[in-house]
C-alpha angles and dihedrals in degrees: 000000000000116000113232113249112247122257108271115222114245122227115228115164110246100003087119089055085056099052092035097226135067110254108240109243118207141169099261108033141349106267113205109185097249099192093041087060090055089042093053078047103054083041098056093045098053086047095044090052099047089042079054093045093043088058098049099052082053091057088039092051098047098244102123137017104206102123081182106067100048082049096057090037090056091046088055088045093052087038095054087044095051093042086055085048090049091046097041083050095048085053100053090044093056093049093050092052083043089052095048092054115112117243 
């Protein structure tokens, strides 16, 4: 009976600075920190949307007239939101195909 050889890590450049963290290489699979990437997610969520919140007091209150940047800041805080959603979805897909599996 022959092993399986364990999964290489590719090498794409910058692919470490989008998860925001180095994936882990070990001799027997590739190990990406699961819960640190909710938790960057979370994070990014909660500081996209007081970054958003921040700009449009400023717009509200009159201390500033840049449309543009409450704008931009708006559009980081939905895609954050949306990447967390994604993240949260692809979870709970791979625990129901974890849970139909026949034991």
């Amino acid at each position: 009976m022959s092993t399986i050889p364990p999964i290489q890590k590719i090498a794409l450049p910058g692919i470490e600075d989008l998860l925001g963290k180095t994936a882990q290489v070990s001799d027997a699979s590739v190990q990406v920190p699961f819960q640190s990437l909710f938790q960057d997610a979370v994070g990014d969520v909660m500081q996209t949307g007081a970054a958003k919140d921040g700009e449009v007091e400023k717009i509200v209150t009159g201390q500033t007239d840049n449309l543009h940047d409450a704008v931009i800041a708006s559009q980081k805080f939905s895609l954050s939101v949306d990447l967390l959603v994604q993240l949260r979805n692809k979870a709970l897909d791979a625990y129901k195909e974890i849970m139909q599996i026949g034991v």
